[in-house]
N, C-alpha and C positions, 0 to 999 in steps of 0.2 A: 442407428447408424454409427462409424467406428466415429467420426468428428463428433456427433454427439455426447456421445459415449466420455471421450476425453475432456467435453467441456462440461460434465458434467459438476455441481457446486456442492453436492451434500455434503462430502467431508475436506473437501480440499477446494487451496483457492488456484485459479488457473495463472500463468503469464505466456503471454503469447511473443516470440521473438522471430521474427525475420531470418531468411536465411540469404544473402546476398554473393551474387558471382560478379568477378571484373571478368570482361573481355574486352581484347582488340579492338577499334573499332573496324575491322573489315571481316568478323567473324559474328554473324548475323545470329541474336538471343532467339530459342526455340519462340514459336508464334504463340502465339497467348494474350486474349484480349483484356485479361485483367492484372498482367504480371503488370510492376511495375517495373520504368526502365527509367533509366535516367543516362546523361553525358555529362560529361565534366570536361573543362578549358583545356583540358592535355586530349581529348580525343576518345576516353576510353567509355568505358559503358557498365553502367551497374542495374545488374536485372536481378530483381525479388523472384524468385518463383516459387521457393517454399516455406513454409511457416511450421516452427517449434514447438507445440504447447507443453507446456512444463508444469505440473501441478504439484503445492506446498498444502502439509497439512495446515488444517485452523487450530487456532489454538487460544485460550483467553489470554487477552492483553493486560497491559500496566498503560496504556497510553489514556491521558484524562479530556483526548479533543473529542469523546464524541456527546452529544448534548444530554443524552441520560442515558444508562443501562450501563454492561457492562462493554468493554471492549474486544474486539476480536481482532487478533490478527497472523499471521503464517507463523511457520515452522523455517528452519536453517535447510531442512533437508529436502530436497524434492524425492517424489517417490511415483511418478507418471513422467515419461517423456514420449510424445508424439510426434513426427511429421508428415504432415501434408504438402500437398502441390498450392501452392495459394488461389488456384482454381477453384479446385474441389471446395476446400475451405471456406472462399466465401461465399460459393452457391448455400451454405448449411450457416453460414455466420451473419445474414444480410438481415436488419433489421435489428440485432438482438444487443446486449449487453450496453442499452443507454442508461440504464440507473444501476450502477454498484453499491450503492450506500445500504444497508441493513437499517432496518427499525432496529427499536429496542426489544422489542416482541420477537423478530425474527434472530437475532443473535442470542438471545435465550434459549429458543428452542433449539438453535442449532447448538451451542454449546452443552445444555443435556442429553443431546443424541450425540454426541462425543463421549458425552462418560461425566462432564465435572456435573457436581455435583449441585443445589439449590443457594446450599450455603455460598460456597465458592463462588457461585456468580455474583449474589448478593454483597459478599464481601467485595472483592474487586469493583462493583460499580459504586458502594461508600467509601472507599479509599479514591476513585477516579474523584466523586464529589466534594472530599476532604484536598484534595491536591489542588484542585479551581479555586476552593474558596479559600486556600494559600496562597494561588498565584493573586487572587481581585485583593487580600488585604495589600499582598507584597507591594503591586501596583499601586496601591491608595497610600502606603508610605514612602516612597521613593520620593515626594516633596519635602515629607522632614527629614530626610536621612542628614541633608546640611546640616540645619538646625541641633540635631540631635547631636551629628559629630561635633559641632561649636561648645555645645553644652557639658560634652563628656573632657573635653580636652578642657574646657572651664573649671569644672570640677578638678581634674585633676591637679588644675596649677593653684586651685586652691587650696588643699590637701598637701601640696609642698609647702605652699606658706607658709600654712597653720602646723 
């Protein structure tokens, strides 16, 4: 089906945005048991009735939060835009997209059906590993950083002295 179709993950990630209208309040939102509507203190009325999906390619990351492998994440450029009626939509969306997170196993594979290469994954997930265990020393000296700057400034009034 076309919502399918557009949600689909092989190469690109999806973002889904809302599409919202104001009316009066005495100009009645078309009937729809799943739009959402809402009013607000001045009287007026915000009814959702269609949803955007927008799909970004994937692409190997630099970012070192995920717990092992390498990282994945979008593109600048979208290259899908869809709408739907928020009806349609969630009849085909109901249930689905409660775990986004990737193994390490599954962003592997998906990053070689992109094109990069064995190495390149390899590489960026021991740089992601080399960046952690920069930030856990960083953190494990931020207690002497005092001490140390006491020591340096020591030194150097000694070094006038002398």
């Amino acid at each position: 089906t076309e919502v399918k179709q557009a949600l689909r993950l092989s190469s690109s990630s999806t973002t889904i945005a809302d599409t919202a209208t104001m009316r009066p309040p005495q100009e009645s939102p078309p009937e729809s048991p799943k739009s959402l509507r809402s009013t607000n203190s001045a009287g007026k009325q915000v009814c959702f009735d269609k949803v955007e999906i927008i799909e970004f390619p994937y692409q190997l990351g630099d970012n070192p939060a995920v717990k092992s492998g390498a990282p994945v994440t979008i593109g600048w450029e979208s290259h899908t835009r869809a709408k739907f009626e928020i009806d349609y939509f969630e009849v085909f969306e109901k249930g689905e997209r409660t775990d986004l997170s990737l193994s390490p196993t599954q962003r592997t594979k998906l990053l070689l059906a992109l094109g990069y290469s064995q190495n390149e994954i390899d590489q960026s997930a021991l740089q992601c590993e080399k960046i952690k265990k920069e930030r856990e020393a960083s953190i494990k000296n931020v207690k002497w950083d005092r001490v140390n700057l006491a020591m340096n400034a020591a030194g150097k009034t000694l070094r006038k002295i002398l």
